[in-house]
N, C-alpha and C positions, 0 to 999 in steps of 0.2 A: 504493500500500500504506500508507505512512504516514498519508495522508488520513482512510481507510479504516480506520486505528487506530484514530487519533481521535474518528472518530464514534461505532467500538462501546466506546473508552473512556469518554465523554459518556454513552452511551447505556443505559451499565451502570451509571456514577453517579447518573443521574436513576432508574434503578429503583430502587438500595440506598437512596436519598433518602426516596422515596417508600415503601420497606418499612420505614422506620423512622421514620414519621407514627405519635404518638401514637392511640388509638382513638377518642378526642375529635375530634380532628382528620378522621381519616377519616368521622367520622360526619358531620359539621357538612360537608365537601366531599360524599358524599352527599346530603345534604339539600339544599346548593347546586343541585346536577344536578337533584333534583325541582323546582325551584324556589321552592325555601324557604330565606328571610331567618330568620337568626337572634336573638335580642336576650335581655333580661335580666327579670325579677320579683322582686319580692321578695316572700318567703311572712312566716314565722314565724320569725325568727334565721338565714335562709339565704337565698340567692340561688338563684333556677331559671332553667334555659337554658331558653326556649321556642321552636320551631320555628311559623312559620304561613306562606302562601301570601304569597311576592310582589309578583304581582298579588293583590290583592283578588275577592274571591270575592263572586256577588250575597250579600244583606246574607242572605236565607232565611229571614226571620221571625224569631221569637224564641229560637233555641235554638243552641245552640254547643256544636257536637261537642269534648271535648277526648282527648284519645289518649296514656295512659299507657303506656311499652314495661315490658318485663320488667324482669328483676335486673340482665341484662348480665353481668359476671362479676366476683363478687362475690371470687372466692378463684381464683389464679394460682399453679401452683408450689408449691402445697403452704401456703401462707397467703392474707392479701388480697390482694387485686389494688391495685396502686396507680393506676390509672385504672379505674375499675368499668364506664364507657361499655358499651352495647351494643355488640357487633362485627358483628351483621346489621341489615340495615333495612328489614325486614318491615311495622314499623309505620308510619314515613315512607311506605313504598311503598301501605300501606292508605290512608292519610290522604291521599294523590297520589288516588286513583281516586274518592275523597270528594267532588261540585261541592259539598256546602254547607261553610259557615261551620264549619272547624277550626282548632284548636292541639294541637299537640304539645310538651305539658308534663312537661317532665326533671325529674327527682329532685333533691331536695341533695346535693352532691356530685359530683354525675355532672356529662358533659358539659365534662372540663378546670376544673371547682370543687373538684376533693379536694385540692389543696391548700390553699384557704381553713381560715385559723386556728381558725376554729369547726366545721372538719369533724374525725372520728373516725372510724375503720376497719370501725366497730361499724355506723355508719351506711347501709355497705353491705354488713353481712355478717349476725349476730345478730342488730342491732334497726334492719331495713331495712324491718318494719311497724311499726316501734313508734310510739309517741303522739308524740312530736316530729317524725317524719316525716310525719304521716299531716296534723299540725296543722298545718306550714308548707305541706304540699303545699294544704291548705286555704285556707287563707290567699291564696295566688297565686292558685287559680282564681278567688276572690272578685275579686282585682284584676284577673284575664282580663274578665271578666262583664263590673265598670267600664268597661274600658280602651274592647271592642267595641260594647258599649248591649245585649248582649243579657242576658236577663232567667232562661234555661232552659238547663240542661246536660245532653248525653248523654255519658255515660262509656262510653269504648271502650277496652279495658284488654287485653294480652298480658301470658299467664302472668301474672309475678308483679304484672305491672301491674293485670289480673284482679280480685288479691286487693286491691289500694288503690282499685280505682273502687269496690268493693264497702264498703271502710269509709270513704271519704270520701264517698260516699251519702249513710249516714246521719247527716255532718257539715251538709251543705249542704243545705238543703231544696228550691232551686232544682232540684236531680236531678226527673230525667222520665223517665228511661231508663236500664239499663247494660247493654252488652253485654260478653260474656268468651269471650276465644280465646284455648285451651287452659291457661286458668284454672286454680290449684287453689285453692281455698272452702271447706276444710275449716277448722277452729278453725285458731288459731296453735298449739297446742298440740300438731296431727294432724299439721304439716307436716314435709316429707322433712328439714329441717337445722332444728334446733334454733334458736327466734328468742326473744330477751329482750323484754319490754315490746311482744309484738303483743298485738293486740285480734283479735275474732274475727271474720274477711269474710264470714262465711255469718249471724249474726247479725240483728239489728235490719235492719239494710239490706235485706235478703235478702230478709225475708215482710212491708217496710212495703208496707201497700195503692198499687198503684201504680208499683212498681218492677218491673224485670221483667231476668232475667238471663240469658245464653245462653250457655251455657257450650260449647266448643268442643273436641271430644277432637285431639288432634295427635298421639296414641300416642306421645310423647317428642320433638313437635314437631319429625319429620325431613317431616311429609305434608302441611305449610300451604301453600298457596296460597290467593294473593287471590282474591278473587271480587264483584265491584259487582251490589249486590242491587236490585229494581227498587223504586224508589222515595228512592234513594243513601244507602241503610241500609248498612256496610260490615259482613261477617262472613268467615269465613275456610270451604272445605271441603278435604277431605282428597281426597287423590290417586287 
């Protein structure tokens, strides 16, 4: 009996342990289990967690998927959230069933950064498109580009991520592609919570010759599942 205490006393500890992993944490041990190493970028006045494969992926030519996730949660309890992380990992799990050449590019802030000195609240709530977000996340992909020798990007974006592949589009010219699962694209102005200092994702990016966007309905995003399209284009269909 005492034995037997013990164990489910251990056993109860390593869960309460484990239920009280920050959502950075949880996410980055997700991304572990897909088999994705973690590491560091620098954009534009902030640091980005990027997630990519492990192993190395064949090189694929010239183009390098990058996969931005949603908002994650922005607001907790009735204000911000103090860890904004995503708490699902839908988009790691797209970028898993990907063979070509991806990165999974976090926000400023997110990803266990929001305590860095030059982060603000606002940054993941109000002006989480705004022009200092939109320009460092720019910034890093340029230094993705560098780092791997590829030359071409497709932007793969959930929800709110959607809305950033769509204005950093039209930052980078290297763009060849964007696709959006369950995107919304409407002006910053049309969106459900009031944002400071967005630009607008349906814009210039939207109708430049060349671009092309697929926007993904999720009916409140409870009906996404993965789906490996033939030719390892990744999109999302409904249930």
């Amino acid at each position: 009996m005492r034995c037997g205490s013990v164990v489910l006393t251990i056993s109860l500890g390593l869960t309460l342990l484990g239920g009280c992993a920050e959502p950075s944490e949880r996410f980055a041990n997700r991304a572990s289990a897909l088999g994705f190493d973690a590491s560091r970028v620098e954009g534009e006045g902030f640091t980005h967690i990027v997630f990519r494969p492990a192993t190395p992926r064949p090189n694929g030519g010239r183009v390098l998927h990058v996969y931005l996730d949603g908002d994650g949660t922005p607001w907790e309890h009735g204000g911000p959230a103090a860890d904004p992380t995503p708490r699902d990992s839908l988009v790691l799990r797209l970028m898993a069933l990907d063979p070509a050449p991806g990165v999974y590019l976090g926000r400023a802030c997110y990803h266990g950064l929001a305590a860095d000195p030059r982060c603000t609240q606002a940054l993941w709530t109000d002006a989480r498109y705004s022009e200092v977000v939109v320009t460092s996340m720019a910034a890093a992909a340029r230094r993705l580009l560098s780092a791997t020798g590829h030359v071409e990007i497709i932007w793969l974006g959930y929800s709110g991520g959607g809305t950033l592949a769509m204005l950093l589009a039209s930052r980078l010219p290297e763009t060849v592609g964007v696709v959006t699962v369950a995107a919304n694209l409407a002006s910053a102005a049309d969106l459900p919570t009031p944002l400071c200092g967005g630009a607008r994702p349906g814009g210039a990016a939207g109708h430049r010759r060349g671009r092309r966007s697929t926007p993904r309905d999720s009916e409140g995003h409870s009906g996404i599942r993965p789906r490996l399209l033939l030719g390892g284009a990744v999109a999302a269909c409904a249930r």
